[in-house]
N, C-alpha and C positions, 0 to 999 in steps of 0.2 A: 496235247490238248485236242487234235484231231480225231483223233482215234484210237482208244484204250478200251479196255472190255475189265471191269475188277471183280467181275463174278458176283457183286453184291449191289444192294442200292442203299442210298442213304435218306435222311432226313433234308440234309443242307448241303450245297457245294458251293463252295466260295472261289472266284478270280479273282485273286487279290491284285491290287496296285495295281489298274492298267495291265494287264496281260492280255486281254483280250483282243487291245490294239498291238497286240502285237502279230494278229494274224489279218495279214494282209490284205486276204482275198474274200468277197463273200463267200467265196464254196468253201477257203477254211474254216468260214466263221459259223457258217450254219453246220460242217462235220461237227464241229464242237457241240455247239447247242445241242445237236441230235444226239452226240454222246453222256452230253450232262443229263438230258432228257431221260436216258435208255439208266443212265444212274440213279433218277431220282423218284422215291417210294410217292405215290400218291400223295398230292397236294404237298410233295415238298419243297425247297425252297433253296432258287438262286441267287448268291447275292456277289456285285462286284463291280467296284469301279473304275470312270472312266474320266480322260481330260472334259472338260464342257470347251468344246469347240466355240471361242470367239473371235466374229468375225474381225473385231476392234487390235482383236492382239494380233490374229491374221497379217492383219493392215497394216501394224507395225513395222513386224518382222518381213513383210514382204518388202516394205520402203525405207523408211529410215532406221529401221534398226539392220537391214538386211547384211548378211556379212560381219556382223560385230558379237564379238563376248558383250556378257552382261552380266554385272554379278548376281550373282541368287544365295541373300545373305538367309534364307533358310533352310540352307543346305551345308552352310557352313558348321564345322564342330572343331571340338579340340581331339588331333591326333592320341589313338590310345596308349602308345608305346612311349612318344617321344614329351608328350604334353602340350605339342606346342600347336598354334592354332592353324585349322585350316582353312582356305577363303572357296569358294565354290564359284563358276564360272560359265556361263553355259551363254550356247545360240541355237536358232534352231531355223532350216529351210521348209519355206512351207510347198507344197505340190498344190496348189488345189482343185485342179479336175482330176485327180486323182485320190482325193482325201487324205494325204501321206503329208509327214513331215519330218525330217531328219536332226534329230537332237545331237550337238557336238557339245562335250565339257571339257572343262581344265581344272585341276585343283592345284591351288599352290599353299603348300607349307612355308610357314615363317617364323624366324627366330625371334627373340625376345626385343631386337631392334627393327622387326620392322622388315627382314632383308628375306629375299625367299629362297630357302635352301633347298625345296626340291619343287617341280614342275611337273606336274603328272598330267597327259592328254588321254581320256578317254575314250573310247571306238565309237564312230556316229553307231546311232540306233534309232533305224527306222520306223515310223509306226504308223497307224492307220487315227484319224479323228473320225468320232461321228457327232450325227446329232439327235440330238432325243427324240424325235419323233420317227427317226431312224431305228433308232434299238429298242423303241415299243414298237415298231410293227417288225421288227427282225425276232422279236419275244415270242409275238402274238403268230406269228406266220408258224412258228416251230414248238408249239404246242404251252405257252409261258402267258400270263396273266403278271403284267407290272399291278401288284403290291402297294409297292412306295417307292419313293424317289427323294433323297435327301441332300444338302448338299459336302455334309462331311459325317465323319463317324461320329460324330454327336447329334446326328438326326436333323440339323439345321433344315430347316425349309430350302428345298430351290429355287435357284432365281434365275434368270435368263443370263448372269453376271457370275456366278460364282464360280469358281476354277474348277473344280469335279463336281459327276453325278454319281451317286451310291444307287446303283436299284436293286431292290428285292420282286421277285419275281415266285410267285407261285406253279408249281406243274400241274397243269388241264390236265383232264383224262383225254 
């Protein structure tokens, strides 16, 4: 996401899901943007999103949820192979003078009684939060004009509460 050169330019580049936070550092963050830049044909268009940084859930997970699973019943599905359900599990450590936060999950598969026959722990994965008026002037610094701002892929309005930001972003000459 740093640095790739594809010999051509396009109309649209999309970061999908949160990928973005997953470069950690401003100087990876702007490599990128300069290379989506160097990709994208006049007046094209970046689109991608990101967690909406609250400071309420912040506050949570720093105190009393700090150190605990939590189920995340929409993440949960039914196993494809075996059919049987699986529960989803996650915590997360906040940094915050750092902007980082460390996501750990667990998923447990269970049989038709309830009993859980397998425990899967997932690798933490760390990532960067921002906040909106952060990645409109991190846009606007590296040649990008925010568009819109939604807050899911059905265009929802944002709001200072909603869990993601979708932005679309126009390229300046």
């Amino acid at each position: 996401m740093r640095s790739f050169d594809l010999g051509r330019v396009f109309g649209l580049v999309i970061i999908p899901v949160g990928s973005l936070q997953l470069l950690l550092t401003t100087e990876d963050q702007i490599a990128c943007l300069r290379c989506v830049h160097g990709h994208l044909a006049p007046g094209g268009r970046l689109a991608f999103e990101l967690d909406n940084a609250s400071i309420a859930v912040m506050a949570e997970w720093l105190t009393y949820r700090r150190g605990i699973l939590q189920r995340n019943p929409q993440r949960d599905y039914r196993h494809p192979v075996t059919g049987r359900q699986v529960y989803s599990w996650g915590s997360r450590e906040y940094h915050p003078s750092q902007q980082r936060y460390i996501g750990r999950s667990v998923t447990e598969e269970v049989d038709d009684h309830g009993v859980v026959v397998r425990r899967t722990y997932g690798q933490p994965m760390e990532a960067r939060y921002f906040h909106r008026s952060e990645v409109e002037h991190l846009l606007g610094r590296w040649g990008f004009e925010v568009e819109a701002l939604y807050s899911d892929v059905s265009k929802s309005e944002f709001r200072g509460d909603s869990p993601s930001m979708i932005l679309v972003a126009q390229r300046r000459e």
